[in-house]
PASEBA-742262 format. One record per atom (N, C-alpha, C): x, y, z; residue in one letter. Coordinates in steps of 0.1 Angstrom, whole numbers, plus 5000, padded with zeros to 4 digits. Each point is the difference from the previous one (the first is absolute). Layout:
REM residues N
XYZA...
//
This chain:
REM residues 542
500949885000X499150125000X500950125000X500050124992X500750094997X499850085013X500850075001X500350135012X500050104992X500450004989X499850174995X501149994989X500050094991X501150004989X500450144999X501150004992X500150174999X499450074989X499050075002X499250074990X500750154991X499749994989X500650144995X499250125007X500550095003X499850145004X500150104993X498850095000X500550134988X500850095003X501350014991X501050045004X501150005011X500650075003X500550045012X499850005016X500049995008X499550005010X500450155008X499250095002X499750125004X501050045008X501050104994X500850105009X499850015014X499050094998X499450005016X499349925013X499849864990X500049905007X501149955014X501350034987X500949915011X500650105009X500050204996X499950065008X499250005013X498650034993X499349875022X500249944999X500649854995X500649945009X501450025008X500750094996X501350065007X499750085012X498750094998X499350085013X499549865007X499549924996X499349955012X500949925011X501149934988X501149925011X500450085009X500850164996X500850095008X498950065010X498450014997X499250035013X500149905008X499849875000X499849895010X501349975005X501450024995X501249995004X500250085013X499950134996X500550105008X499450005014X498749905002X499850025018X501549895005X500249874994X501249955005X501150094998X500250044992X501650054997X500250095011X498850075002X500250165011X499949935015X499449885003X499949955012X501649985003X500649914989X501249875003X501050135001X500050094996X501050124995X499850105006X499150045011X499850105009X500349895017X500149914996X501449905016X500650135004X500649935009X501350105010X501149924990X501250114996X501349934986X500449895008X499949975010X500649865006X499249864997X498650065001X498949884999X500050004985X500250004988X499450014988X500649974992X499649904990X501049924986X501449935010X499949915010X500649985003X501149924996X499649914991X500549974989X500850064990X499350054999X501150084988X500850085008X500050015009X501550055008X501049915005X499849894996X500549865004X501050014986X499150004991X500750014985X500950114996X499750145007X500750074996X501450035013X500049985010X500849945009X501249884992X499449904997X500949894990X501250104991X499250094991X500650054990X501150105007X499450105011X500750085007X501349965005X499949855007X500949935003X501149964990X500049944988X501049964992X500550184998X499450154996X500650094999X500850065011X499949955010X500850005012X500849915001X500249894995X501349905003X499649935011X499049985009X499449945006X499849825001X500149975008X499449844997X498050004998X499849984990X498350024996X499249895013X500949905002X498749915009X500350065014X500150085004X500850055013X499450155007X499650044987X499550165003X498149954999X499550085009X498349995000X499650145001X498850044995X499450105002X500050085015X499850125000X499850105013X498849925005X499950045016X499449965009X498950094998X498849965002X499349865008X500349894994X500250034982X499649854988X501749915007X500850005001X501249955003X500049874987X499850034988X499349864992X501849994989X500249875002X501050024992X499649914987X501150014988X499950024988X499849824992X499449954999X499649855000X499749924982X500450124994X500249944985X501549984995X499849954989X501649934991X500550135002X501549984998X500350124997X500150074991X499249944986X499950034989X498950155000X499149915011X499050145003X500450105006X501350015009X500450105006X500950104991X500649944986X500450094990X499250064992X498849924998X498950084990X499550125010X499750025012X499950085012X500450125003X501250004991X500750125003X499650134995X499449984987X499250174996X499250045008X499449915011X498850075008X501350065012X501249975005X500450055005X500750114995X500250074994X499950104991X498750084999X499150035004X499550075003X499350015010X499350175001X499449995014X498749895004X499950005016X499249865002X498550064999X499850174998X498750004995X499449944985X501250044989X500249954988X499949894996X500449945006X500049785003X498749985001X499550075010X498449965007X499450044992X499650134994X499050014983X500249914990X501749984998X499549944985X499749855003X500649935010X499849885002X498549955001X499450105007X498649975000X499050014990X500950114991X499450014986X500149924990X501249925002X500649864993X498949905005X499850015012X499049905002X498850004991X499250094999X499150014998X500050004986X501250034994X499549964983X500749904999X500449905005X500549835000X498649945002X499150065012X498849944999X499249984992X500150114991X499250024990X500649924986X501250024994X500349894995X499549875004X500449965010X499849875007X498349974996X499250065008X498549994995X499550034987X500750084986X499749974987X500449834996X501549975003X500549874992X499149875006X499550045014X499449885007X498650024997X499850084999X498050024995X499650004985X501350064992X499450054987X499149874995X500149904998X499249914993X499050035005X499349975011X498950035008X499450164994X500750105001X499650134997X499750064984X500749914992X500049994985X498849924995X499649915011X498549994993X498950045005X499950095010X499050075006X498650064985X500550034989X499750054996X499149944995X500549844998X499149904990X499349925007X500150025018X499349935009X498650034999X499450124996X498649964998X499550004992X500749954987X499349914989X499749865001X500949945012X499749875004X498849975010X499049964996X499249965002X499149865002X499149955005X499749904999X500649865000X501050035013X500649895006X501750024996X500250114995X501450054996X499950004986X499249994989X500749964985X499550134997X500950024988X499750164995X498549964991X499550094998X498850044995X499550114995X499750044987X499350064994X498750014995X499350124997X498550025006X499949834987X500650014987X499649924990X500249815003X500950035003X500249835003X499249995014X499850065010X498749955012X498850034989X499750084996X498549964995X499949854990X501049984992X500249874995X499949895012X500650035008X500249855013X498750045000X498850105009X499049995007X499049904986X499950044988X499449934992X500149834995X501550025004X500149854997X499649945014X499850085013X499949975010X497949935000X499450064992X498750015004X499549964989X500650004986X500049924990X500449875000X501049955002X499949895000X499949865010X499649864994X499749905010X500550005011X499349935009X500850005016X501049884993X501150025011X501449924998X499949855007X500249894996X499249905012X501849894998X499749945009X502049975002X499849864988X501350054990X500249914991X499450054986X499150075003X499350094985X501050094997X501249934990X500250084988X499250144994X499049964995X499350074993X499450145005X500250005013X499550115007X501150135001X501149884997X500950115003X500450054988X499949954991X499950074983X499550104994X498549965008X498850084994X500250175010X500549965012X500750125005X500650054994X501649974996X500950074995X499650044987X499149964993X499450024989X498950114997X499650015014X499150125001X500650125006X500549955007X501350115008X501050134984X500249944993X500749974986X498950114993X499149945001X498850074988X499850145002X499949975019X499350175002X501150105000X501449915002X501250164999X499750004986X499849964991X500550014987X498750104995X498650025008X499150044995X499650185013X501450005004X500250135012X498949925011X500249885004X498849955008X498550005002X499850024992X498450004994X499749904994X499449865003X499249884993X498950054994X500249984992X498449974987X498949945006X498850075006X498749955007X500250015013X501050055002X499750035017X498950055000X499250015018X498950055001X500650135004X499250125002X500550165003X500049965018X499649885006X500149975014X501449995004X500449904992X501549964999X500950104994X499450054992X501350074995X500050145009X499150085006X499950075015X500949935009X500149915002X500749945011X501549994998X500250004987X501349954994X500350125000X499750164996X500650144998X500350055018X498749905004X500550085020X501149925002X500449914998X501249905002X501550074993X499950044989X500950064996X500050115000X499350105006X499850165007X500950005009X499549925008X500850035015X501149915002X500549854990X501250015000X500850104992X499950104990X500550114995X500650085008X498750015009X500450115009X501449945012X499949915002X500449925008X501549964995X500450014987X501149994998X500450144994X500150095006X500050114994X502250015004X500150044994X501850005005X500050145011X501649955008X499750125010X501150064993X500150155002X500850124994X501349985003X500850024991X501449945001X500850055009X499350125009X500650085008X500449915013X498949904996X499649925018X501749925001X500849934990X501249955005X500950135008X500350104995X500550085010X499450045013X498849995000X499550075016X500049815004X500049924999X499649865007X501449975004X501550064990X500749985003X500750065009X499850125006X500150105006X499149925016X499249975000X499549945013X500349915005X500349854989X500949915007X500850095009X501250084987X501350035008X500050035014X498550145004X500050025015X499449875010X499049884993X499949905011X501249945001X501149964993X501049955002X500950105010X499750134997X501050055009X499950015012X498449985007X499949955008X499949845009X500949954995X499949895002X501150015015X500049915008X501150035009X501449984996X500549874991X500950015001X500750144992X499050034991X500250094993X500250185004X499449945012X499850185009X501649995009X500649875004X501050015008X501050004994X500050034985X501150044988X500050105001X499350125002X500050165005X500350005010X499449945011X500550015011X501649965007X500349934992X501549965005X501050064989X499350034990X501250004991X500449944996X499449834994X500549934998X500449964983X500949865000X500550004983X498749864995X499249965009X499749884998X499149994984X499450124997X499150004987X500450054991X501750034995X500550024990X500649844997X500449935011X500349904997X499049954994X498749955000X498749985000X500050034982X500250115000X499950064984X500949954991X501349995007X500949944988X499449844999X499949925011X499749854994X498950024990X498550085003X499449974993X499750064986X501050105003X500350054986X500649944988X501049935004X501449904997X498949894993X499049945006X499249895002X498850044985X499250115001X498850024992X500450064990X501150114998X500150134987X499949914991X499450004986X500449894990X501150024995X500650124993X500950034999X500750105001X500549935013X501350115008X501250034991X500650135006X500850054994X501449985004X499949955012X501449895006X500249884998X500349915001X500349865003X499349925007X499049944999X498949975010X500849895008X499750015017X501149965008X500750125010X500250114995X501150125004X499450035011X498650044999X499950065013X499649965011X499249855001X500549855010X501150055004X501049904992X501550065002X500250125011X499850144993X500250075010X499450055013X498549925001X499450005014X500449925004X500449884999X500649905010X501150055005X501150064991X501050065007X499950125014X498950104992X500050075012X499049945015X499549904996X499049965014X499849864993X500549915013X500649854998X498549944996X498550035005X498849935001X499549994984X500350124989X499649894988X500849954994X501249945005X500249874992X499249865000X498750045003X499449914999X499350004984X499950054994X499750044990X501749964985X501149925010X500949974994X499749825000X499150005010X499449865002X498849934989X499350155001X499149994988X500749994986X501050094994X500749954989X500549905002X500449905008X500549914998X498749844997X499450025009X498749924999X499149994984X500350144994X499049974985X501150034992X501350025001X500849954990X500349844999X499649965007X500449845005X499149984984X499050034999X499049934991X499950104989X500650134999X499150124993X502050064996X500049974984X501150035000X500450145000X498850084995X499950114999X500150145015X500249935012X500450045010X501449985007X500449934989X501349985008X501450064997X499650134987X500850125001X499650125011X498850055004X499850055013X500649965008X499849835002X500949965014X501550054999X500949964990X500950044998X500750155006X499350084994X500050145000X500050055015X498949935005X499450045013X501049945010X500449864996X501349985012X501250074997X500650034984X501450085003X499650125000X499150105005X499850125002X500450005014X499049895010X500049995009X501249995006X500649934995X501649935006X500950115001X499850104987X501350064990X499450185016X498749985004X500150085006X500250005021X500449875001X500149935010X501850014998X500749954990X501050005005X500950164996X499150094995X500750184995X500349995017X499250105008X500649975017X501349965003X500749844996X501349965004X501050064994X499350094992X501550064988X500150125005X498550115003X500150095007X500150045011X499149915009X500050005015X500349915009X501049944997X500149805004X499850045013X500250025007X500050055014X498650015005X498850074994X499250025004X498749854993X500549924991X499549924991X500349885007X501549975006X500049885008X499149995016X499750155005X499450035013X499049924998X499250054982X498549975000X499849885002X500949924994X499349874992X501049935010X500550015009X500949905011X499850015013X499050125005X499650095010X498349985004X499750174991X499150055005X498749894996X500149954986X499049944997X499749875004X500849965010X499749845009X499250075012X499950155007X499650035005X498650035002X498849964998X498850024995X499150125011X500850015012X499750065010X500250184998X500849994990X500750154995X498550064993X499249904997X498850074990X498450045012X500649985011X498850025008X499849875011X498650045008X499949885006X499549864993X500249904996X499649954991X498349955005X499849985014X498649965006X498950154995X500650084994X499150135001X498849984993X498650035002X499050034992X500349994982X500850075000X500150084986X500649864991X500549975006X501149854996X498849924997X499350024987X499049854992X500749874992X501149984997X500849914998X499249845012X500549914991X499449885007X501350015011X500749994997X501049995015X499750105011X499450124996X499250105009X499449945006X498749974996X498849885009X500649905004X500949954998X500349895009X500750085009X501050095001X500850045011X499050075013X498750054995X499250035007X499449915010X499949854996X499549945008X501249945010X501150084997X500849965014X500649835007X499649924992X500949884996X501149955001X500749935006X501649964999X500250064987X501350055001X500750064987X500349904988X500149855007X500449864989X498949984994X498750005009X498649934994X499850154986X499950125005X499650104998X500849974981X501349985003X501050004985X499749864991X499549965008X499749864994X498850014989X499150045008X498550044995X500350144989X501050105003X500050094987X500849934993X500449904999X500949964987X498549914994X500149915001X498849905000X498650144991X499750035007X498950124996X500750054986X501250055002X500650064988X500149944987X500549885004X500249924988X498649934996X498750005004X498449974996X499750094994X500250145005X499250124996X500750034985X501650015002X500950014992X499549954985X500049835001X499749894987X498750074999X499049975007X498650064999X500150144991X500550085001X500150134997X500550004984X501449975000X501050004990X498949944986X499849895007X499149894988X498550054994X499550085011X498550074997X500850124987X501450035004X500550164993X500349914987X500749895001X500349954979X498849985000X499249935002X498550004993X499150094991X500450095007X499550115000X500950104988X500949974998X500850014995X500249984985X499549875000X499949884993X498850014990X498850035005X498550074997X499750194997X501849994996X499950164997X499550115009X499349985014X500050055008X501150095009X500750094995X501350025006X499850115015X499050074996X499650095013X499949915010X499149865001X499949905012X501349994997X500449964994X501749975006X500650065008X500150144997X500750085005X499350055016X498950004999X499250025012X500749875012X499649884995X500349855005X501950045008X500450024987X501350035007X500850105009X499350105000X500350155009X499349955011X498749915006X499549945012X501149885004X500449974995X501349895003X501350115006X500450084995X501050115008X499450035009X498850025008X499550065010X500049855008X499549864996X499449925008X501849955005X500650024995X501349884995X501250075008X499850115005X501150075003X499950035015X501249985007X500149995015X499150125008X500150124994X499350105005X499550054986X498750064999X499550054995X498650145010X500450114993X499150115010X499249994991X498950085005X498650024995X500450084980X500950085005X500150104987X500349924988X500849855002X500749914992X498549984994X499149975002X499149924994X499350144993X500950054989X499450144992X499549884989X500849914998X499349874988X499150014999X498450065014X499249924998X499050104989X500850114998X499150114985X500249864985X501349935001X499849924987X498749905005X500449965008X498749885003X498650065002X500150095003X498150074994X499850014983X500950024996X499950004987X499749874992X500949905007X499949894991X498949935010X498750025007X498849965004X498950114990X500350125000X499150144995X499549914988X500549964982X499449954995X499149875003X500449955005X498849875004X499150015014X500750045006X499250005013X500050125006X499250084995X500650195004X498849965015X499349975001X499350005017X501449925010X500549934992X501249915012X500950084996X500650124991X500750115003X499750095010X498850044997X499350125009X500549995014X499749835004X500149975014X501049985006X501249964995X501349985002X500250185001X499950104988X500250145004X499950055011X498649965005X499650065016X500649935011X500249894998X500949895007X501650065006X501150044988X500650075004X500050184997X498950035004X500150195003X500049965016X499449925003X499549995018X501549965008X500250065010X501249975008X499849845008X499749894994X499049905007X501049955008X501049974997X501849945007X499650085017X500350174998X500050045013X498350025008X499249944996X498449975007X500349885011X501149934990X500849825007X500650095017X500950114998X501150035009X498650045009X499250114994X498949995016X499549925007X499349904992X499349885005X501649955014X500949984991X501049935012X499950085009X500250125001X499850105012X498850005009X498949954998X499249995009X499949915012X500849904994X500549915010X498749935004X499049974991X499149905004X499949854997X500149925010X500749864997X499449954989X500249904996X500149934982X500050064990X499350135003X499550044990X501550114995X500150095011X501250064995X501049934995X501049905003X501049914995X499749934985X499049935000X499549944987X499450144988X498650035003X499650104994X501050114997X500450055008X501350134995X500949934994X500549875000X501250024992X500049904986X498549985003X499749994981X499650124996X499450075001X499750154999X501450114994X501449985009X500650045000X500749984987X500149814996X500349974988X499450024988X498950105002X499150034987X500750024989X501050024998X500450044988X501049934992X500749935008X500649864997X498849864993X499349985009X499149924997X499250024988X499550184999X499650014989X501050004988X500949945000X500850034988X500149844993X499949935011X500149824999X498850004998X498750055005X498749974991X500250064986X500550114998X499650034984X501149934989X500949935011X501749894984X498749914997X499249945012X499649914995X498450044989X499850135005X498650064989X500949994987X500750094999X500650024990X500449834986X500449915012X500149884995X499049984993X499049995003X498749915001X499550124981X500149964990X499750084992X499249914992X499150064995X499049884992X500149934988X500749925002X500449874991X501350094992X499950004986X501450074994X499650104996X498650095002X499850144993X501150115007X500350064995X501050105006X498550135006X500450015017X498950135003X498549954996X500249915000X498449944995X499450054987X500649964994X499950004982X500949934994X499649934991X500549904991X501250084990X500749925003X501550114994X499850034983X499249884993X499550044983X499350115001X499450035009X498850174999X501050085001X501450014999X500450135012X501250054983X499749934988X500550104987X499550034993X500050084997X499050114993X499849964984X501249924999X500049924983X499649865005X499749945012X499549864999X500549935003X501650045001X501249905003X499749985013X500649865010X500049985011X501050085005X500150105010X501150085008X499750015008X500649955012X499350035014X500350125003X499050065009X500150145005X500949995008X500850145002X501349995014X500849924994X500449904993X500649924995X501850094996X500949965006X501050024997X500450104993X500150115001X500250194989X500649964987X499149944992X500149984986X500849894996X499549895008X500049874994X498749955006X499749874993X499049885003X500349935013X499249935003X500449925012X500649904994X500549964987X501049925001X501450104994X500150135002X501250084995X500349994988X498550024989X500350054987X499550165008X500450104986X499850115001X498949974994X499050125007X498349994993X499750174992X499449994994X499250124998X498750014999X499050104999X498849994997X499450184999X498950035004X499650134998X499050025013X500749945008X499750035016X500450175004X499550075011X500950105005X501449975007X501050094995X501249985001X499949985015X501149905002X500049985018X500750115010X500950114991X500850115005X499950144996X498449984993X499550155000X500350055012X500650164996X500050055016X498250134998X499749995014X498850065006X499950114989X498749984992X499750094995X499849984986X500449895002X500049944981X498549944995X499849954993X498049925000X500249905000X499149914999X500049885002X501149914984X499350054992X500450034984X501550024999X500750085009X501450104998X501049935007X500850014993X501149925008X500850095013X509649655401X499649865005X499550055015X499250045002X499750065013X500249905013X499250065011X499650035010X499549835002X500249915003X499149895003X498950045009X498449924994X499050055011X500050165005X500550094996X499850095005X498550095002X499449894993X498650104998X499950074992X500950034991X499750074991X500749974988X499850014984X500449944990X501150104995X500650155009X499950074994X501750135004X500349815008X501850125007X500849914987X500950055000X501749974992X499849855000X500249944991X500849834999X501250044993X500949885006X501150024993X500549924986X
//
């Protein structure tokens, strides 16, 4: 059953369109931005003073793992030290300067991020309500044909050939005659013009303006998302990372080396090499992935070992030192910490049983995960992929904060075409602080209930990430997004949608006269670690 196609649109899509949509993001932005950014300068982007600290440090001759931010934050510097050289422009200027544009970086990464992860969804908005009557497209001429062959011909009785003939045969007659049978009664054919009136009306197309303003409102529900609000709030790198995998992953055709920018998020923040796991998994089978892999590991490597040439000193600290230290990144029992090894350290368990059970857990969730992502993969589905795989960096990794799970704007996206009510709800799911509802419930200190109830509560957001690997999994049969991958070319060829940025799901290159997958905004459819329990969700983490 079709979900929607992309419909031509007349012309262009309105100037002033995507201007409101520019007013609307920057109105709904600016109560966060002025809240996070009118802090006391100690409390605010704490993060990014972590980062620009790093950089300050190598221009000082300094040891980078050694120096930590001014007090209160006392937070020291906890990435490669690849990230502490890219770091260094923001030490170079002033720390009011850092704090606008970084936040302003934020906020058009988000937006990127929500065109590459929504556009399919948003590109057929247009042709969404010509589908009618159970999803198939429809025109007033061919429904008035169905309703006649509908009331015209024999009932169908199981095994009668003939009924189904004399259908298609009548079906046949009336488009060929603008749907009007010869002898209709004026009863019937009244019936048949109110049938095709008010489907008319009913498929009427919506103004092409609606992709800019629709795309314009995602961006502000996503920006309220939590993890997505504690990316302003801390100043964090976590949703540029976010952007390059899934950029790397969907553009059809990039203008780098697909692979590169994997490569260079794993280098600067160790958690998406998981996403080097994923090249590795559908190159196994998909030959056509296994130049990305390539790319993506000597990027990765080639930026792993720059450091020992520049900064051996501060490169052997990282990787011999600070990064066995896991305690350097916060308390790891904290609220904020949704990582499966979070929820288990929460429950306070022998430290042996506790390691036992996150390895065990890891390697289930892991296979489970990895295997839902080639599938998915596999069925040209690459958004689930990439969704699938950015919840594995969050599930898979010793600590993960709340802000790490910025993934979950791709994973709304890759539910929004098929299941936009089980998007909706997952949206509201994480806008809500539900993790710290967990830290009051424990504070009440009412027997069973507090211990048990609060500290599933508390794991809201871990848990919700392990319920949606396995939503995500669960996809219906091999339609990609719930549509049969033959509906999704516009010449008829089989191409799965999402499918690999200009190849097939078996890595031929495809074409067709689909909308380009890298139209940028504006083109037509046609155009080419805080506070544990503190009660509040809302002091410093480190």
């Amino acid at each position: 059953m079709s979900t929607g196609e992309p419909v031509a649109l007349s012309g262009r899509r309105p100037w002033w369109g995507w201007a409101l949509t520019l007013l609307i993001i920057l109105v709904a932005a600016w109560p966060l931005v002025g809240y996070w950014l009118g802090n006391p300068d100690d409390q605010r982007l704490v993060d990014l003073d972590v980062y620009r600290t790093g950089g300050w440090a190598l221009l000082q001759g300094l040891p980078v793992y050694d120096v930590i931010t001014p007090a209160p934050q006392l937070l020291p510097f906890t990435y490669p030290p690849i990230a502490a050289m890219m770091a260094v422009p923001l030490a170079l200027i002033s720390w009011e300067t850092a704090q606008w544009t970084w936040t302003a970086a934020i906020i058009l990464t988000l937006t990127a991020t929500v065109w590459y992860a929504f556009r399919d969804y948003l590109t057929r908005l247009p042709g969404r309500s010509l589908h009618i009557l159970g999803g198939v497209r429809t025109t007033g001429r061919t429904l008035l044909g169905s309703a006649v062959a509908e009331r015209t011909s024999p009932p169908r009785r199981s095994g009668d050939t003939r009924a189904t003939v004399s259908s298609e045969g009548t079906s046949k007659d009336a488009e060929a005659t603008g749907g009007l049978p010869s002898g209709s009664g004026g009863k019937a054919r009244a019936l048949l013009f109110a049938r095709v009136f008010g489907a008319a009306r009913a498929a009427k197309p919506l103004p092409a303006v609606a992709v800019p303003i629709m795309f314009g409102v995602v961006t502000v529900a996503c920006l309220y998302l939590m993890p997505i609000r504690d990316q302003i709030r801390f100043g964090q790198v976590d949703l540029f990372l976010v952007a390059l995998c899934l950029l790397d992953c969907v553009v059809r055709r990039p203008w780098w080396p697909r692979g590169l920018l994997i490569g260079i998020a794993t280098a600067v923040k160790l958690t998406p090499g998981v996403f080097l796991i994923y090249l590795a998994v559908t190159a196994w089978r998909d030959p056509a992935q296994r130049k990305p892999l390539y790319t993506a590991t000597g990027t990765a490597a080639a930026l792993t070992l720059l450091p020992f040439a520049v900064i051996p000193a501060d490169a052997a600290d990282f990787w011999f030192s600070a990064l066995l230290d896991s305690e350097r990144l916060g308390a790891n029992t904290a609220t904020t910490n949704q990582s499966i090894r979070g929820m288990l350290l929460r429950l306070y368990w022998p430290d042996a049983l506790t390691t036992a059970l996150w390895l065990a857990a890891v390697a289930l969730i892991g296979w489970y995960g990895f295997r839902a992502a080639y599938r998915a993969h596999r069925d040209g589905d690459t958004l689930t992929a990439v969704a699938l795989t950015g919840l594995m960096a969050v599930l898979l990794s010793p600590v993960a904060w709340i802000h790490h799970l910025a993934w979950i704007v791709v994973v709304i996206a890759a539910l929004a075409v098929r299941r936009p009510l089980l998007a909706a709800g997952v949206w509201v799911y994480y806008v809500l602080p539900i993790p710290w509802w967990g830290a009051y419930i424990k504070l009440w200190e009412i027997p069973v209930l507090s211990p048990t109830l609060g500290k599933i509560v508390q794991n809201a957001f871990g848990l919700g990430a392990i319920a949606l690997v396995w939503v995500l999994a669960r996809r219906p049969g091999s339609a990609v997004a719930g549509k049969p991958a033959a509906e999704d070319s516009a010449s008829g060829d089989s191409v799965p949608r999402n499918s690999t940025p200009g190849r097939s799901a078996t890595g031929d290159s495809i074409s067709g006269t689909s909308a380009p997958e890298d139209s940028a905004p504006g083109t037509s459819a046609t155009a080419a670690s805080g506070s544990e329990d503190s009660g509040s969700g809302d002091l410093a983490k480190s």
